[in-house]
Structure formats: C-alpha cells, structure tokens
N, C-alpha and C positions, 0 to 999 in steps of 0.2 A: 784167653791165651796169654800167658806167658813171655815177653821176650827174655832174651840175653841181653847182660852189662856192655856189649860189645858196643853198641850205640849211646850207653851213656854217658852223658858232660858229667867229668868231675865234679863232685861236691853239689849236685843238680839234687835236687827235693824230687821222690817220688809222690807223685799226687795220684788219690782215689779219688777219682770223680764220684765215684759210685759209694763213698764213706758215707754220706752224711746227704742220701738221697733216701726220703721213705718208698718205698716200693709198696705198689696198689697192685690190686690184679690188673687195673685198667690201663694203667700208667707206670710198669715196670722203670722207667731211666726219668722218671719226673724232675722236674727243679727240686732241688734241695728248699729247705726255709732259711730266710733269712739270718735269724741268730745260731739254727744251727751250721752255715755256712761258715759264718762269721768266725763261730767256735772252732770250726775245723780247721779253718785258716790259718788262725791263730795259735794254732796247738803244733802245727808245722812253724813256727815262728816268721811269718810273712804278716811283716804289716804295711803301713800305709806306704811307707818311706824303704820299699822295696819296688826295684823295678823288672817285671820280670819276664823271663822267657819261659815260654808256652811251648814244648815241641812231644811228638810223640813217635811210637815207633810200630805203629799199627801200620798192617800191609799197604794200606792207600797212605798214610801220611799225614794224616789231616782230620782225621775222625775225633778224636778225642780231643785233642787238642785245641779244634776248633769250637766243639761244645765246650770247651772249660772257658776260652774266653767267651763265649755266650752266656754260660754263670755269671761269670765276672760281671757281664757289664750287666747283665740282668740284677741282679743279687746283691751288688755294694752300693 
C-alpha cells in the first residue's frame, strides 16, 4: 500500500526496504546482504557521516520503520 505525501518530512529520502532483499519462497522479507545493503545505501547518498531519522507511515506506525533500523544495526 501506497501512502500520500501528506505525512512527508521535506527533503526526507524514500527508502525500499524491500529494494535490495532477495526473496525466497521461504523467506519472502529476508535480510538483505551485506554489500548489497551497503550499495543500496549508498546509491541513496547516506553515508557514514549522516545521522538519521527512520519514521514510517504504515497504519500501526512502527512496522517498517522498526525493521529498517533492524537492518541497520544488523547489516553495517
């Protein structure tokens, strides 16, 4: 699903969690890999020496959002 711009922070990066995650039949929402994580990251221009805000705009609030920083600390 889809939101509206309505809740978007100015200038705020659209992030796919789901970009740069292989899908299995077993494991449809798996962790991404490392260097392909890395590459995604970076292809949104987020590096080291960015500090960032994580928010989403899924009905509960906290779904995605909380899995990305899960990536995060999993993954770098």
């Amino acid at each position: 699903m889809i939101y509206g711009l309505s809740g978007h922070i100015e200038n705020a990066i659209f992030f796919d969690a789901m970009k740069c995650v292989t899908q299995t039949r077993y494991y449809p929402r798996n962790l991404p890999d490392k260097s392909g994580f890395q590459d995604y990251v970076s292809s949104l221009g987020i590096s080291n020496n960015h500090h960032l805000i994580i928010y989403d705009r899924s009905p509960f609030g906290f779904y995605t959002s909380s899995r990305l920083w899960m990536i995060f600390r999993v993954t770098i």
